[in-house]
C-alpha positions in Angstrom: 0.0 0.0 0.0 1.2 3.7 -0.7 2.2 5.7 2.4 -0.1 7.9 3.7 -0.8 11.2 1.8 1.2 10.3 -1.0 -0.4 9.3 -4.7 -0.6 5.3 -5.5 1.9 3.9 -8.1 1.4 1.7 -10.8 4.2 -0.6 -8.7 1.5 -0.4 -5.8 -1.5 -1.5 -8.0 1.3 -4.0 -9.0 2.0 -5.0 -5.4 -1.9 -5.5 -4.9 -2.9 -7.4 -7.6 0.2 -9.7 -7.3 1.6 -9.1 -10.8 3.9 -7.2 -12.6 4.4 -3.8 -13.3 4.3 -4.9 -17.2 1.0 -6.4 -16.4 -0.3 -3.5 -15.3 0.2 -0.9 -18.0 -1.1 -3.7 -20.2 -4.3 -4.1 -18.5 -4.9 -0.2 -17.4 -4.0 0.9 -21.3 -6.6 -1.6 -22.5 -4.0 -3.4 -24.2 -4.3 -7.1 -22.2 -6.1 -9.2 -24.9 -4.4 -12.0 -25.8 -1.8 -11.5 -23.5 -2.7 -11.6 -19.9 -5.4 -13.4 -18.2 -9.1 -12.4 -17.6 -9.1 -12.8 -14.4 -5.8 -11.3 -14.1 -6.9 -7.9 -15.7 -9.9 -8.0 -13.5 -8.0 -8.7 -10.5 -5.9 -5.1 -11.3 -8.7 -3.0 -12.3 -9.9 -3.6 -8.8 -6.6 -3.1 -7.4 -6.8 0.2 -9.4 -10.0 0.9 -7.9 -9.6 -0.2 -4.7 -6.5 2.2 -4.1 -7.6 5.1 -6.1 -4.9 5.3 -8.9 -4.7 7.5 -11.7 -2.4 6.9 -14.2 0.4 10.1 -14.3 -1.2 11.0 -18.3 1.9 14.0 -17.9 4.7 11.1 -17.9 2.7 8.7 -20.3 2.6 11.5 -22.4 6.4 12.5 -22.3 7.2 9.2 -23.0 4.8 9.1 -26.3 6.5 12.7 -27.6 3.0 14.3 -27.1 1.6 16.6 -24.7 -2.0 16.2 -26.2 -2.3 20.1 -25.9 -3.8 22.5 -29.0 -3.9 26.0 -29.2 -7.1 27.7 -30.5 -6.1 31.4 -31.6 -8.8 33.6 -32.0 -9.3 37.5 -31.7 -10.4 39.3 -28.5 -13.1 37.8 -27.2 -15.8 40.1 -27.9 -18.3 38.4 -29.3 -19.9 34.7 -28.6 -19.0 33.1 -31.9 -15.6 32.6 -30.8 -16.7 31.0 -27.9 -19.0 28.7 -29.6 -15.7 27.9 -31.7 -14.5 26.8 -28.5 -16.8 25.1 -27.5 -17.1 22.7 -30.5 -13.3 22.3 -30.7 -13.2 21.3 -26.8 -16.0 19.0 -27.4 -14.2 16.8 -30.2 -11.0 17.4 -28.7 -12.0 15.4 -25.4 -13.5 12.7 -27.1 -9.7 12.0 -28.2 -8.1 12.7 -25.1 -6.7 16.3 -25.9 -7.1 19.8 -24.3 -7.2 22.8 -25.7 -5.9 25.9 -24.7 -7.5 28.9 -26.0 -5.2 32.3 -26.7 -7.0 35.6 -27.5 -5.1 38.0 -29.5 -6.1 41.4 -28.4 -7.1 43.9 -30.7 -4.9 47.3 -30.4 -2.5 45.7 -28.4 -0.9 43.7 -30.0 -0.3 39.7 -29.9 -0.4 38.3 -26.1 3.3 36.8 -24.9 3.6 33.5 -25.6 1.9 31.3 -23.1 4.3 28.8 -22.6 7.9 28.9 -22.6 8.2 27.0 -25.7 4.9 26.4 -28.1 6.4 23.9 -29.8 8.0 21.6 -26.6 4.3 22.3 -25.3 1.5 21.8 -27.6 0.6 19.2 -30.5 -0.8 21.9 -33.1 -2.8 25.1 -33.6 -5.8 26.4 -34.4 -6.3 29.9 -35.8 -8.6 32.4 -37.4 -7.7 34.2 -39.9 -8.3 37.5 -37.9 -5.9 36.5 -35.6 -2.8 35.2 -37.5 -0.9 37.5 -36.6 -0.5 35.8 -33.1 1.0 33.2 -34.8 4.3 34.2 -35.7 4.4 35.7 -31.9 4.0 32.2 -30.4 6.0 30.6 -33.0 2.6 28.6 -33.9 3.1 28.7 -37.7 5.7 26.1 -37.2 3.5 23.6 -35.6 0.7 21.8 -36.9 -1.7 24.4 -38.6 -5.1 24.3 -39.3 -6.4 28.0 -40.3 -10.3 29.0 -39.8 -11.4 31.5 -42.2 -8.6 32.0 -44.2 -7.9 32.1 -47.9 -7.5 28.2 -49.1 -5.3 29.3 -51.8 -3.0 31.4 -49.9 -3.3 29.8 -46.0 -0.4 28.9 -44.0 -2.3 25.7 -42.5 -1.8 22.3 -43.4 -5.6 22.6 -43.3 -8.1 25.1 -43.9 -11.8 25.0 -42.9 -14.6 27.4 -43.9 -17.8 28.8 -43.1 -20.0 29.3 -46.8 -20.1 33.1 -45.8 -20.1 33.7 -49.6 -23.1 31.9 -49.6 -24.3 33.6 -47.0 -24.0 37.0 -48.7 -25.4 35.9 -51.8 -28.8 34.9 -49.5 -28.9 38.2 -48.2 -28.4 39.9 -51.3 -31.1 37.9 -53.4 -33.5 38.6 -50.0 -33.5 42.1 -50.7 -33.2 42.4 -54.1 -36.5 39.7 -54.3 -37.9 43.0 -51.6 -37.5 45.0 -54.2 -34.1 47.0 -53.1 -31.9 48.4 -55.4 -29.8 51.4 -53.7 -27.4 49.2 -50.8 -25.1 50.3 -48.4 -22.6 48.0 -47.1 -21.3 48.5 -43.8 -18.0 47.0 -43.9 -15.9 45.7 -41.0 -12.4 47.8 -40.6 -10.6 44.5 -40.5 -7.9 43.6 -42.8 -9.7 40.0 -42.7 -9.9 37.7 -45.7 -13.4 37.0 -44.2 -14.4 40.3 -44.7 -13.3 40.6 -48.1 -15.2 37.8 -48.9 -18.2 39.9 -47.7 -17.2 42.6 -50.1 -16.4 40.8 -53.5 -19.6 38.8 -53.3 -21.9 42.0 -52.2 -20.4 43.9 -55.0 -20.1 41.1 -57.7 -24.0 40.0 -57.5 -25.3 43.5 -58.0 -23.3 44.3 -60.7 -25.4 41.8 -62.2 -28.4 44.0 -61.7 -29.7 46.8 -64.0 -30.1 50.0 -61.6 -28.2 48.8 -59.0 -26.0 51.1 -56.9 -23.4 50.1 -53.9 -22.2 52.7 -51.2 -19.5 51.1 -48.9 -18.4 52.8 -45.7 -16.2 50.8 -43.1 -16.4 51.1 -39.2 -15.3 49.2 -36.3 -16.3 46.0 -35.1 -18.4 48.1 -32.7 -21.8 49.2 -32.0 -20.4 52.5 -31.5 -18.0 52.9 -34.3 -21.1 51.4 -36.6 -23.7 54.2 -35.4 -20.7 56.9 -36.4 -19.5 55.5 -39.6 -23.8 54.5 -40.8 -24.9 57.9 -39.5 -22.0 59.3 -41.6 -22.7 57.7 -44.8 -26.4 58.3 -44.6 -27.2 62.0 -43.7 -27.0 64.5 -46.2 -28.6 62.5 -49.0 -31.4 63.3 -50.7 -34.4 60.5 -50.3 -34.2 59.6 -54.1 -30.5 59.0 -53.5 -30.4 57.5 -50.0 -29.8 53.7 -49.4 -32.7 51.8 -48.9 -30.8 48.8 -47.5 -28.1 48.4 -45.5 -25.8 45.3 -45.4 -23.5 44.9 -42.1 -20.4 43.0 -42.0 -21.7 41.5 -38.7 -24.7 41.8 -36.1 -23.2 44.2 -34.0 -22.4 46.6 -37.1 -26.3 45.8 -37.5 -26.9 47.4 -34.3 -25.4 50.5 -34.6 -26.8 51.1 -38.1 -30.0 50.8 -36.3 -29.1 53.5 -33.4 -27.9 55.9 -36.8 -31.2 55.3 -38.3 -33.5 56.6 -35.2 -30.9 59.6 -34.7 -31.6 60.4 -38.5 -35.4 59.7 -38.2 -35.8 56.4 -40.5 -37.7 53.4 -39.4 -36.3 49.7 -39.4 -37.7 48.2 -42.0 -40.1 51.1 -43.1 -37.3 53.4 -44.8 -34.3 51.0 -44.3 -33.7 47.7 -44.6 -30.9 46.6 -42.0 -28.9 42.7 -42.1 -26.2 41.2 -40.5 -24.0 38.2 -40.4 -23.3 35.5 -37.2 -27.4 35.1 -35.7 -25.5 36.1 -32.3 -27.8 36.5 -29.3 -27.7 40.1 -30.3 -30.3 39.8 -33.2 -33.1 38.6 -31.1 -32.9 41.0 -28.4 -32.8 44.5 -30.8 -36.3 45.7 -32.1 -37.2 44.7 -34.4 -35.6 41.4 -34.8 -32.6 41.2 -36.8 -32.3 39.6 -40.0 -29.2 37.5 -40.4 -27.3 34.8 -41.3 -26.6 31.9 -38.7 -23.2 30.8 -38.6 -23.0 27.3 -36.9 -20.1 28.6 -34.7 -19.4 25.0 -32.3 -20.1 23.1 -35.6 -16.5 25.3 -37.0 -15.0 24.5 -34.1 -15.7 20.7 -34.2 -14.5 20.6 -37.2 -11.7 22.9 -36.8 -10.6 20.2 -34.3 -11.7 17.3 -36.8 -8.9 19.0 -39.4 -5.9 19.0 -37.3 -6.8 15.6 -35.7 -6.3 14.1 -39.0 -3.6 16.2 -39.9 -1.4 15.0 -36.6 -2.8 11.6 -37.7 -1.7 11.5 -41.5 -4.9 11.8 -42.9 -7.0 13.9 -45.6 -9.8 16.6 -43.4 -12.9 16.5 -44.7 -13.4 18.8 -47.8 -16.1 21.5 -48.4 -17.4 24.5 -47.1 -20.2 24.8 -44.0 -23.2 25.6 -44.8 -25.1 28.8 -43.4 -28.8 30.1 -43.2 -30.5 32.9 -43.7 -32.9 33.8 -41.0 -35.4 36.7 -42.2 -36.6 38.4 -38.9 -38.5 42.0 -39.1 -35.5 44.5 -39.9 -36.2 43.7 -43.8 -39.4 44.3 -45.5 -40.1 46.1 -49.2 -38.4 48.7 -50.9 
């Protein structure tokens, strides 16, 4: 038996059961078939039992070259997307017997310092979105195991890329109002250097150049409610009605919100004079008035298969191809021209 206050052994499960320490790691790493007894193996689990041990994963993992760690890189933490991501990575990640540690890059600051004395001694790979790659040189995480969220698959970094359809997404929004009747847009564009938000732009702007008497106003802003209200109120005062947007696309609900606070400064009604969207169906888009039209981003469904990508990356294998499909939900902030 292990002295008093101190943590059991695999020698004192050993001891207990009456066999050898070889026996032992057998049984307790589900490895015993074919090679030690029934009876045997039961006669250790209950020894394991019996005396409480826990096998020492830190040393097991040592041994094996792996610490079973990821990284998840993502931007500062201010919206709940990134902690769906999270979530869905940490889901699959457990399933397989990894953690994963999760680094926020703050905006304005500049990357964090690198959270453990050497990322590549202490993790098995990296995940990272796009808007936060810069983090990655920082941490030295571009020379691990990569797989990139939201990034460029022509141009990524990553052994692996994964997707959201946003494109897709945009297109829905954009064939919504145009169906309403819409033809003067205004799209509220994210001041993020962010191929994710470039997407947003080239597939607003290509669509209705498709369309006879269609005009696009872009003004950027923040990721903000604030900034948005400045930069919407901005681009919509001082125009004429005949010449005034009668939509308004935002990069993302909380640009969404603030077009909404510029509109009742300037006197227009959501959706009577202005039509208002956003992207990500955060918690957000229910709790303005009215109801925020949007397009739902499976955010834990990213992150399970963020995780998914670099598990069969570290395991030699192809990730599973193909985009992610997203929805639009059509609340009350849209209605007719």
């Amino acid at each position: 038996m292990p002295r008093a206050g101190t943590r059991p052994t695999s020698r004192d499960v050993a001891r207990a059961a009456g066999v050898s320490q070889a026996a032992v790691s057998l049984v307790l790493g589900d490895k015993w078939r074919g090679r030690v007894a029934e009876a045997t193996a039961e006669r250790v689990r209950e020894a394991a039992r019996t005396l409480g041990y826990r096998p020492n994963l830190a040393a097991r993992n040592l041994r094996l070259g792996r610490t079973r760690t990821v990284l998840l890189v993502v931007p500062a933490l201010t919206t709940e997307f990134f902690a769906g991501v999270y979530t869905g990575a940490a889901r699959v990640a457990s399933r397989h017997g990894f953690g994963v540690v999760l680094y926020p890059s703050p905006e304005g600051i500049g990357p964090a310092r690198d959270p453990f004395a050497s990322a590549q001694a202490a993790l098995d790979g990296v995940i990272a979105s796009s808007m936060a790659a810069e983090a990655l040189t920082a941490i030295r995480g571009d020379q691990l195991p990569l797989v990139m969220l939201d990034s460029d698959p022509s141009g990524s970094v990553g052994a692996a890329t994964v997707n959201l359809d946003i494109a897709g997404g945009v297109r829905q929004v954009t064939e919504h109002l145009l169906t309403l009747g819409h033809r003067r847009f205004l799209h509220l564009a994210a001041d993020v250097a962010s191929w994710t938000f470039e997407v947003r732009a080239r597939e607003l702007a290509a669509r209705l150049r498709e369309v006879p008497g269609a005009s696009l106003r872009t003004a950027r802003a923040p990721l903000s409610i604030k900034g948005a209200e400045v930069s919407a109120e901005a681009a919509l005062s001082g125009l004429p009605a005949p010449d005034r947007p009668t939509a308004v696309v935002c990069d993302d609900d909380h640009l969404a919100a603030g077009t909404y606070k510029a509109a009742r400064r300037l006197g227009l009604r959501v959706p009577e004079d202005l039509s208002v969207t956003g992207l990500d169906d955060l918690a957000l888009a229910s709790a303005i008035d009215p109801e925020l039209t949007t397009v739902r981003l499976d955010a834990e469904l990213f992150g399970e298969r963020g995780m998914e990508a670099l598990l069969a990356v570290l395991e030699g294998r192809a990730p599973a191809a193909g985009d992610i499909p997203v929805e639009l939900v059509v609340r009350g902030s849209t209605g007719p021209a």
